[in-house]
C-alpha positions as CSV (number, residue, x, y, z in Angstrom):
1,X,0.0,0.0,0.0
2,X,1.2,3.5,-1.0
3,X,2.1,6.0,1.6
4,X,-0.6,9.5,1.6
5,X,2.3,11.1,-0.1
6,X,2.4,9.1,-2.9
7,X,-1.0,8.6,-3.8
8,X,-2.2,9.5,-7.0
9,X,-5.2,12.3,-6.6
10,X,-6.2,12.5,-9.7
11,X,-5.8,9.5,-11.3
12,X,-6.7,7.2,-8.7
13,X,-4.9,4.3,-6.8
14,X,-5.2,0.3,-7.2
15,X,-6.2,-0.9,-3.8
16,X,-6.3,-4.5,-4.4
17,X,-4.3,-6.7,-7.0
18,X,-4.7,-10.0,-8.0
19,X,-3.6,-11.0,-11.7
20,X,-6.6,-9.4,-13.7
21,X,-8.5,-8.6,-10.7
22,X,-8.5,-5.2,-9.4
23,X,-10.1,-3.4,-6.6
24,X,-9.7,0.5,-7.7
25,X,-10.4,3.8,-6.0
26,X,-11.2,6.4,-8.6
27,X,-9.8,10.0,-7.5
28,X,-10.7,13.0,-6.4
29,X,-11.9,16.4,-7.9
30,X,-8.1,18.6,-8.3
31,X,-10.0,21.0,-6.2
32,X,-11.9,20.5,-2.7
33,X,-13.5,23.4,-2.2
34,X,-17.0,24.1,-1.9
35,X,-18.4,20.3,-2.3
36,X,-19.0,17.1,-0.4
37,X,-16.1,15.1,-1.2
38,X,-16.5,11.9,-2.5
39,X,-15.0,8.5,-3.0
40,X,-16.1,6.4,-6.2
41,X,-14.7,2.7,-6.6
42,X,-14.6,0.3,-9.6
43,X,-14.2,-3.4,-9.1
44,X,-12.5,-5.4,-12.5
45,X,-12.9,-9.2,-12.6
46,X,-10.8,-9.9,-15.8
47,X,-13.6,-7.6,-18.6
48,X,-16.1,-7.3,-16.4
49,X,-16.4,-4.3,-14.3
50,X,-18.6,-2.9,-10.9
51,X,-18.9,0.5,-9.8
52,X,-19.7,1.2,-6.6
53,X,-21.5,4.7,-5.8
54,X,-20.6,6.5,-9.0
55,X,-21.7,9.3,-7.7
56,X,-23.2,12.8,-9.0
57,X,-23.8,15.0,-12.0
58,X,-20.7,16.7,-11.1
59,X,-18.7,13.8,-10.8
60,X,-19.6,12.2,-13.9
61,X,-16.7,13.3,-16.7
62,X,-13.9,12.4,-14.1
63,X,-15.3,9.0,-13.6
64,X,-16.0,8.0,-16.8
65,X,-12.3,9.5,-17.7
66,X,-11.0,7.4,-14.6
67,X,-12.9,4.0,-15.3
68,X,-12.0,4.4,-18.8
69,X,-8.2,4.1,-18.2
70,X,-9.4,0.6,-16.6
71,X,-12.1,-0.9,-18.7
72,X,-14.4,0.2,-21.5
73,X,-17.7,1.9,-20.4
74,X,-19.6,-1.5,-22.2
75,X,-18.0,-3.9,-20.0
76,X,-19.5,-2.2,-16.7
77,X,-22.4,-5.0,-16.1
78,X,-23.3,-4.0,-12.8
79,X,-23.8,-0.8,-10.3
80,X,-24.3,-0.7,-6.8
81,X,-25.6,2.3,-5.1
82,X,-25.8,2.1,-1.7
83,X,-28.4,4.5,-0.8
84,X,-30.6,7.7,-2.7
85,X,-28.3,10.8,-1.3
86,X,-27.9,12.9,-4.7
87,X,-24.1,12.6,-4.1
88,X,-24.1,9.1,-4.5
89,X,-27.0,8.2,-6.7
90,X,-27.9,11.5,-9.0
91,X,-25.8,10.1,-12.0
92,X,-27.5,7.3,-12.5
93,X,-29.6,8.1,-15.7
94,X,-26.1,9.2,-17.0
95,X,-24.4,6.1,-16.5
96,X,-27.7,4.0,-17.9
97,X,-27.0,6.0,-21.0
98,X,-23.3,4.7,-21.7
99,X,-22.8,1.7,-19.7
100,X,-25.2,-2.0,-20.3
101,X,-25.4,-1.8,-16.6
102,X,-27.8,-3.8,-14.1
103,X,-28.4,-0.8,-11.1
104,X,-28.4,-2.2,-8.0
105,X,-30.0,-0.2,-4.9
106,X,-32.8,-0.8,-2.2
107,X,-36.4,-1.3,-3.3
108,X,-37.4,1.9,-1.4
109,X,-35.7,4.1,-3.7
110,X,-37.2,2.2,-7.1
111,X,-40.0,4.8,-7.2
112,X,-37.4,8.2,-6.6
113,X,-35.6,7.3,-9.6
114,X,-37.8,9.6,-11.4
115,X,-36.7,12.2,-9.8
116,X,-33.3,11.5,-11.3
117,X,-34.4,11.1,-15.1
118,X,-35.0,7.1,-14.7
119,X,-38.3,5.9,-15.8
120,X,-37.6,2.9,-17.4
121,X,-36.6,0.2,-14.3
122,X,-35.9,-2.9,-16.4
123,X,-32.0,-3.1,-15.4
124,X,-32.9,-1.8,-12.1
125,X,-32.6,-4.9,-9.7
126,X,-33.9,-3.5,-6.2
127,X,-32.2,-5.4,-3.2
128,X,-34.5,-6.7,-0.8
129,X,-34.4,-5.2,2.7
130,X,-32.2,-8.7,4.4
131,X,-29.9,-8.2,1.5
132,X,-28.7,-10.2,-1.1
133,X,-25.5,-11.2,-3.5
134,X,-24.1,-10.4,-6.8
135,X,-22.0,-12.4,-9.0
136,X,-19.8,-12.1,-11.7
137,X,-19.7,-14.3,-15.0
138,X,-16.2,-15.5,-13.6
139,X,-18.2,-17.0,-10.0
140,X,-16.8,-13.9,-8.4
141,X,-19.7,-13.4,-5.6
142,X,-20.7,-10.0,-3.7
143,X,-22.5,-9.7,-0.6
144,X,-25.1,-6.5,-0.2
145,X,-24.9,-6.3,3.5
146,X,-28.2,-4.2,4.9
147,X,-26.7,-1.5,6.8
148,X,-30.3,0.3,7.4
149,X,-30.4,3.9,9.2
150,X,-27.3,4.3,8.8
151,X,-27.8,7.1,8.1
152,X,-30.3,5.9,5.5
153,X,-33.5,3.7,5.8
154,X,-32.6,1.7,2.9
155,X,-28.9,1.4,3.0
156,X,-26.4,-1.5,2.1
157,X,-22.8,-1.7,2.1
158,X,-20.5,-4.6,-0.3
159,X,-18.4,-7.4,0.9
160,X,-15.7,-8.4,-1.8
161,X,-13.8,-11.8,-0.4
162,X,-11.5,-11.7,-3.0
163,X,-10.0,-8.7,-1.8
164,X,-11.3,-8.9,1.7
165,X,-12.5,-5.0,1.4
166,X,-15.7,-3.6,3.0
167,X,-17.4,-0.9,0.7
168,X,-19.3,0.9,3.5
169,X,-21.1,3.5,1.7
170,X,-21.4,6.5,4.6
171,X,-20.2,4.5,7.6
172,X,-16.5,5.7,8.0
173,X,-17.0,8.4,6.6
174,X,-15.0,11.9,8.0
175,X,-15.1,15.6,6.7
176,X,-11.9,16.9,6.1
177,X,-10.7,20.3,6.9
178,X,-9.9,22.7,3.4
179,X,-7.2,21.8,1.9
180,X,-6.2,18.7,4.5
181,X,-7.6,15.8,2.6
182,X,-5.7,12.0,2.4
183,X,-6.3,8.9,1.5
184,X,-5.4,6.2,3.9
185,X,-5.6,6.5,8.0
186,X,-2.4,6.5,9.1
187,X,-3.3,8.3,12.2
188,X,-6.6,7.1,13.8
189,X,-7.0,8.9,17.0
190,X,-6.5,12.3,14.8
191,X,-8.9,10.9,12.5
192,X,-11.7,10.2,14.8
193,X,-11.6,13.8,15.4
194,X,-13.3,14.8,11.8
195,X,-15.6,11.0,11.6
196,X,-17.3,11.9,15.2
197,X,-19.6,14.6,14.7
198,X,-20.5,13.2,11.2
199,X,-21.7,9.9,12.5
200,X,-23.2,11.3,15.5
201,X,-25.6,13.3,13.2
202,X,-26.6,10.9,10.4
203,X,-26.3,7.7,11.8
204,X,-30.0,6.5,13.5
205,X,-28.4,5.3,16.6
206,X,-26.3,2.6,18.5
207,X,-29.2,-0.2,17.9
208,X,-28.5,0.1,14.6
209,X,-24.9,0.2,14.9
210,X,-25.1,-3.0,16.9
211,X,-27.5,-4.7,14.3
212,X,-24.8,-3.6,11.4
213,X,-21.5,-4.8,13.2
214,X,-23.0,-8.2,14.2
215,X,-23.8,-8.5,10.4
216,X,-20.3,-7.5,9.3
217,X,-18.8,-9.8,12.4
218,X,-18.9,-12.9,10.1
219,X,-16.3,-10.6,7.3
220,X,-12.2,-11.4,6.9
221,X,-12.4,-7.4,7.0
222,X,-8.5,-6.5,5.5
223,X,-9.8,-3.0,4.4
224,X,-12.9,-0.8,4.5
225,X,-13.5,1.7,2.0
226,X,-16.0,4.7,2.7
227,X,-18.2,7.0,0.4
228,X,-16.7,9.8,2.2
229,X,-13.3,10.3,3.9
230,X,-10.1,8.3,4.0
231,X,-10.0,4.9,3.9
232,X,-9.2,2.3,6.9
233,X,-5.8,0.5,4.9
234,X,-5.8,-2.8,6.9
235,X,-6.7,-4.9,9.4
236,X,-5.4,-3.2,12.3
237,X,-7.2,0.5,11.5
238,X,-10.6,-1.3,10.3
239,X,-11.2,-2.7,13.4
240,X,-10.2,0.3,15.2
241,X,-12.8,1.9,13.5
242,X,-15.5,-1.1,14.1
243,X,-14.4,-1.0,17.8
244,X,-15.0,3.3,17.9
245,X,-18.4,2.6,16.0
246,X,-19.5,0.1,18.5
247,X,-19.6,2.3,21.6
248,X,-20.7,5.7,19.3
249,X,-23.8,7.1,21.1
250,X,-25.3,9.0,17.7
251,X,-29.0,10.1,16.6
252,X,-31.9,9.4,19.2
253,X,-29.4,8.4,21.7
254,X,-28.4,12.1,21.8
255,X,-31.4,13.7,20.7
256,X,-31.3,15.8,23.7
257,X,-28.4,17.4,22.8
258,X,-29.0,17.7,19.6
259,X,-32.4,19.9,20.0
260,X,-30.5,21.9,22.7
């Protein structure tokens, strides 16, 4: 694994490697000003690829330009979104439009797709509320693990055992200062310090935690990849993080202090 300091912002960085499979994070915007910031991910199993929260409008000519140094557009067979937010999911009819893709998200969100420019759901495979799997024409398989109310009702993160990564979607995910962004934790006690008050906010509350980790429990967890953030680079720092996560009092446990 590369070092923050060598990490390709632009471009993007392999995370996982395994003769002509690839586990790929796909850049950042050059500037990180004045938006959410945002981590996209491709999976490639030999021609086949998987993107995972392709994000936004805004994102969409850097992504296509960053998958595209990977895999053509018409091998993409499948997309997993792992929740509505516009910042993950507002792409969508874009992507229809250049990619064969099957869209996979929860069944709540099938009838907000609208709202997006989708009105025609026949590659749109909603995933059931206990979760489900995904597979590649190779046998590769994918686990959609429900990770509901956190934060969002209908919300699913990814297992890949091949790589042994957790795509977590929100959870993990921190707001960096201006100009003070990196990839990897290196330092997790620093890092905590810009997660905290995100996951205190939109995450429902420790029930749901709970509920969550005992799902992920099962996981060879070697690395877990956020939406939003930096990513946790092994197994040391992920289960820091799952051990931080399970005492977080967030949502209706402090709903007090919240309302003041």
């Amino acid at each position: 694994m590369k070092h923050n300091n060598e990490v390709d912002i632009l471009k993007g960085e392999v995370l996982f490697e395994d003769g002509n499979y690839q586990f790929i994070w796909l850049g950042w915007e050059e500037r990180d000003e004045g938006l959410v910031q945002v981590n996209q991910y491709l999976i490639k199993d030999g021609d086949e690829g998987i993107l995972l929260d392709p994000g936004g409008v805004h994102v969409f000519p850097r992504i296509v330009g960053n998958v595209s140094r990977y895999i053509d557009l018409d091998k993409i067979k499948n997309i997993f979104f792992t929740h509505q937010d516009p910042d993950v999911s507002s792409g969508i009819a874009l992507w229809l439009s250049v990619t064969p893709a099957k869209i996979h998200i929860s069944k709540w969100w099938i009838r907000f797709l609208a709202h997006f420019g989708v009105f025609d759901h026949k590659r749109v495979m909603p995933i059931e509320d206990k979760g489900g799997t995904l597979s590649t024409s190779s046998g590769k398989r994918f686990e959609f693990v429900p990770a509901h109310f956190l934060h969002s009702p209908g919300n699913f993160s990814l297992y890949d055992p091949k790589s042994k990564i957790l795509f977590t979607g929100d959870i993990g995910a921190a707001i960096f200062p201006a100009n003070q962004r990196y990839l990897f934790v290196d330092d997790f006690n620093s890092h905590v310090k810009i997660m905290e008050g995100f996951h205190q906010r939109f995450l429902a509350n420790n029930i749901a935690v709970k509920a969550y980790l005992n799902k992920i429990s099962r996981f060879d967890i070697q690395m877990i990849a956020p939406q939003h953030g930096a990513i946790f680079p092994d197994q040391d720092t992920s289960k820091k993080f799952i051990n931080w996560l399970s005492g977080l009092k967030c949502g209706s446990d402090i709903i007090n202090q919240i309302y003041g």
